[in-house]
C-alpha positions in Angstrom: 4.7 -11.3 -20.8 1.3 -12.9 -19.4 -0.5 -10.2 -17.2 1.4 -6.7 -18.1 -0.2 -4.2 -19.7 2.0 -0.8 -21.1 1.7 2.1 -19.8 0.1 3.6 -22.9 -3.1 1.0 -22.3 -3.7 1.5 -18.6 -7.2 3.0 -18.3 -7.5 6.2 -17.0 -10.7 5.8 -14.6 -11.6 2.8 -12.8 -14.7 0.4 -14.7 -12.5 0.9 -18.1 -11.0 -2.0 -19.5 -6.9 -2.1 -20.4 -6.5 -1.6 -24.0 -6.3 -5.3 -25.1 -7.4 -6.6 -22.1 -10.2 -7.1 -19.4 -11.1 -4.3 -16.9 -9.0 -4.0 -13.5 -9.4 -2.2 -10.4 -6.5 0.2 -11.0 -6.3 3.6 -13.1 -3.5 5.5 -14.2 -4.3 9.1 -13.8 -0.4 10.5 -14.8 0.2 11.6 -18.4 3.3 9.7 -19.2 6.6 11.7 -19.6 7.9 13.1 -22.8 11.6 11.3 -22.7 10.3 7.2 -21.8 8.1 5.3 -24.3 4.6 4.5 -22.5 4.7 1.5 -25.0 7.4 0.1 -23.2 6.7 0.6 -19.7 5.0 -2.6 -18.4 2.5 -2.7 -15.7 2.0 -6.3 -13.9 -1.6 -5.5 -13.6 -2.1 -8.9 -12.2 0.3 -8.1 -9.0 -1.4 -5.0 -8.9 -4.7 -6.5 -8.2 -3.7 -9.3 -6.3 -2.0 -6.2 -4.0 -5.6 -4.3 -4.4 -7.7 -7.7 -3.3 -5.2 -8.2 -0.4 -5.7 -5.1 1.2 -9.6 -5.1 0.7 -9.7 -1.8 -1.5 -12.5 -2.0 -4.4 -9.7 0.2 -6.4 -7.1 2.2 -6.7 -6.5 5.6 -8.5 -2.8 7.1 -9.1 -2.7 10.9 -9.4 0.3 12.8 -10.0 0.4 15.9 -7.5 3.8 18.7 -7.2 4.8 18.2 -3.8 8.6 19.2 -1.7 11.7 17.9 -3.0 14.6 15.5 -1.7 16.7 18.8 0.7 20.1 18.7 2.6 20.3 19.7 5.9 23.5 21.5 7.0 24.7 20.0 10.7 27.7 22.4 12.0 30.1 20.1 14.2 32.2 23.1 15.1 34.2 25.9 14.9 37.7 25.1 12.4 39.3 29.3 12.5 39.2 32.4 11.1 38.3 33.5 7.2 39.6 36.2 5.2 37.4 38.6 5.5 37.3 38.3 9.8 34.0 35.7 10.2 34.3 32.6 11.9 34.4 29.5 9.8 32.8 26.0 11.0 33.1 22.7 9.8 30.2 20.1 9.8 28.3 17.6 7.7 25.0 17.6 5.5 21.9 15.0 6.2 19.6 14.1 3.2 16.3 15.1 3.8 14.0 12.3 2.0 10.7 14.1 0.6 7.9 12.4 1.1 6.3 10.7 -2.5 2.7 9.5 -1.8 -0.3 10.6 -0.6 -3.4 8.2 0.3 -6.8 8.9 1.1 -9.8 6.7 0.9 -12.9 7.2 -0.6 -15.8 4.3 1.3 -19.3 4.1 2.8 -19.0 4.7 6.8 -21.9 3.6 7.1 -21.1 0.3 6.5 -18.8 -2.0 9.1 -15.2 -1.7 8.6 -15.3 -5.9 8.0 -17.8 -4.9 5.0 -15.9 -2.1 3.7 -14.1 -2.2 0.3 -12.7 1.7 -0.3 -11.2 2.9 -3.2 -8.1 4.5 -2.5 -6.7 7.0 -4.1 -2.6 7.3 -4.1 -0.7 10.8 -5.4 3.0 10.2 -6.7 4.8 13.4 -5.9 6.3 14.2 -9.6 9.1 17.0 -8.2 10.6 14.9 -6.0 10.8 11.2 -8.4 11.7 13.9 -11.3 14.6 14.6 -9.0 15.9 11.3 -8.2 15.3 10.1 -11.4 17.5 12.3 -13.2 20.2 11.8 -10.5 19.8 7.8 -11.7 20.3 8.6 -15.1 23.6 10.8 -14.2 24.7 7.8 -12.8 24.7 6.2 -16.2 20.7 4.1 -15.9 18.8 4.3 -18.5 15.7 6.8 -18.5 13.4 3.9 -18.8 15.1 1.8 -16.1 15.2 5.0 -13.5 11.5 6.2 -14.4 10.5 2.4 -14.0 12.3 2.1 -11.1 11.1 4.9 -8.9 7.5 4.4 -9.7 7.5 1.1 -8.9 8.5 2.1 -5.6 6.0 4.9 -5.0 3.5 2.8 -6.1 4.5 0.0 -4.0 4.7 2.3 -1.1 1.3 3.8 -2.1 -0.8 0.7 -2.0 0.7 -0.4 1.7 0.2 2.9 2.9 -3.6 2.8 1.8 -3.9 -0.7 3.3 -2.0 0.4 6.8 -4.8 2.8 6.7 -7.9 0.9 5.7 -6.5 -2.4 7.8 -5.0 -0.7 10.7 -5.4 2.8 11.5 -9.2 3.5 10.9 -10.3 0.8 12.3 -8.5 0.9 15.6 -9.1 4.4 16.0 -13.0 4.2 16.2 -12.4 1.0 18.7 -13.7 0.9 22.5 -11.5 -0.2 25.3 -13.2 -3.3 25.5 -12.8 -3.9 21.9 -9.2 -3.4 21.9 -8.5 -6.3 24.6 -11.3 -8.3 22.9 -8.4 -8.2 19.7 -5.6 -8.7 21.8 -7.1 -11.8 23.2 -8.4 -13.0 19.4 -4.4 -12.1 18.1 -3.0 -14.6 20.7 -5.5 -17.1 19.9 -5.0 -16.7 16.1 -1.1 -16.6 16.8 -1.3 -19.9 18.7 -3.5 -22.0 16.3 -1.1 -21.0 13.6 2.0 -22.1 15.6 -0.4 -25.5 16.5 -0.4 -26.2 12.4 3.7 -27.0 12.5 3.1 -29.9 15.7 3.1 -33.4 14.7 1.0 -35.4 14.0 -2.1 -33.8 13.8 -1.4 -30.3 14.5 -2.8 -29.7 11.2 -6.2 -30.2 12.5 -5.5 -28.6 15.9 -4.7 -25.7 14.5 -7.1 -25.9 11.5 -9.7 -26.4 13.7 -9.0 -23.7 16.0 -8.7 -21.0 13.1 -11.9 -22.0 11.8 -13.2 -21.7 15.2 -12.0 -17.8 15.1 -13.2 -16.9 11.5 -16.5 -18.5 12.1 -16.8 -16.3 15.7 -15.8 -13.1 13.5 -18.1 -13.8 10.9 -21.1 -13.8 13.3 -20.1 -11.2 14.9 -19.6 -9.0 11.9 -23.1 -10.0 10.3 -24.4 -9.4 13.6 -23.5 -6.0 13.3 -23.7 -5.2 9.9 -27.5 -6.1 10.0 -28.3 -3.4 13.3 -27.2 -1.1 11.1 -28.7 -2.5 7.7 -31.6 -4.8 8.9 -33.0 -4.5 5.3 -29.7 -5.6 3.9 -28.3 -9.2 3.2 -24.4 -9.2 5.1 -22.5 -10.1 2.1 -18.9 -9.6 1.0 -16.9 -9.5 4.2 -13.3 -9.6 3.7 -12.0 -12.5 5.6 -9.7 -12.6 8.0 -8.7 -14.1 11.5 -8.9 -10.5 13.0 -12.3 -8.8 14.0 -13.5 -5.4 13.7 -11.9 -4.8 10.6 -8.8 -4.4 12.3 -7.4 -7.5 9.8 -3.1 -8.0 10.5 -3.4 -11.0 8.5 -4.0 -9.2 5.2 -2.0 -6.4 6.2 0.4 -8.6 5.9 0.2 -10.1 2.9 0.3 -7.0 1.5 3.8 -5.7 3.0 5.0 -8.8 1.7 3.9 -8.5 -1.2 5.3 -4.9 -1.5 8.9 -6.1 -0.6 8.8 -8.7 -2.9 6.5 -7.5 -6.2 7.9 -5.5 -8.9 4.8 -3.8 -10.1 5.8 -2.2 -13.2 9.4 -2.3 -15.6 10.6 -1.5 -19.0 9.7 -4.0 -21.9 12.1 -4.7 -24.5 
């Protein structure tokens, strides 16, 4: 299968190449478990870095860290009588506590602005709590290949969104000004409205078109502006586009939740 590389290949720091294969922006930093066969497990490195690119991360490192497991959580309804030995008996249900299995921080120069910024985020898979649901997968009669796949897929998925939510969203906004904040507003209803101009006939096409270029070519002087007050000896270059200014970029953010509903990342080979 074009563009998937076993786990037994992945490289294990970023600037390595994939055994077989060209370098990528993704390292495997998890020593693969005794019971699966890392030659089977399949990594769509080409999703992977089409996930990476979308979210404007320079790379992404996966470490393996022992973190809380899935819990129940008792929730008495009531009081049903007496026991045996004279206490009082209740009756009730149990919740599933979920355990949490990522962690993301992000590793960039602050120095530079957030439209210029390319981090390399780092994502820990919490091994107690996937051990866990794995093996209640394979009680259930899947495969230890299919549940191992399965789950890591998912945390991985998760991972990479919750590193772009951060590098997209929450960063950014937080070091905005008041002013800033409406300026976006204002940009996000312009942006919203060009796009809905594309579907009007007959030449919403260009409207729209027109409009969005408009935007992007406003955020683009407006980011090189300010990237060279705070590097005048430096030439602006590599700013992630996007509609959005001041790094604060919904359109890629996104892309990349879509592409984590709808991307399996990794799966067993046959």
């Amino acid at each position: 299968m074009s563009g998937v590389v076993a786990l037994a290949n992945l490289p294990k720091d970023l600037g390595e190449q994939a055994q077989g294969g060209p370098s990528h922006p993704f390292a495997w930093q998890i020593d693969p478990w005794s019971y699966i066969d890392a030659d089977r497990m399949g990594f769509d490195v080409r999703a992977i870095d089409r996930m990476i690119g979308a979210a404007g991360l320079s790379g992404v490192i996966v470490r393996g860290y022992d973190g809380e497991n899935d819990s129940s959580e008792a929730n008495p309804t009531g009081f049903s009588g007496v026991s045996v030995g004279g206490g009082a008996t209740a009756t009730g249900t149990a919740t599933m506590v979920r355990a949490a299995v990522h962690q993301v921080s992000l590793e960039s120069d602050d120095s530079l602005p957030y439209e210029y910024r390319r981090p390399i985020a780092v994502v820990g898979v919490n091994r107690t709590a996937l051990g866990s649901r794995i093996s209640d997968d394979v009680k259930a009669g899947m495969s230890k290949e299919q549940a191992w796949a399965k789950h890591y897929d998912l945390a991985l998925r998760a991972g990479i969104l919750a590193a772009a939510v951060q590098a997209l969203w929450k960063e950014p906004l937080a070091d905005m000004t008041t002013r800033q904040k409406w300026a976006l507003s204002g940009i996000t209803v312009v942006a919203g409205t060009s796009i809905g101009a594309l579907l009007l006939p007959p030449y919403g096409w260009a409207l729209g078109g027109g409009m969005l270029a408009i935007v992007d070519g406003l955020n683009n002087l407006d980011a090189r502006q300010r990237m060279r007050e705070d590097h005048p000896d430096d030439e602006p270059a590599g700013r992630k586009l996007s509609l959005f200014p001041m790094g604060v970029q919904l359109d890629r953010l996104a892309a990349v939740a879509w592409m984590a509903k709808t991307s399996h990342l990794l799966h067993p080979q046959k």
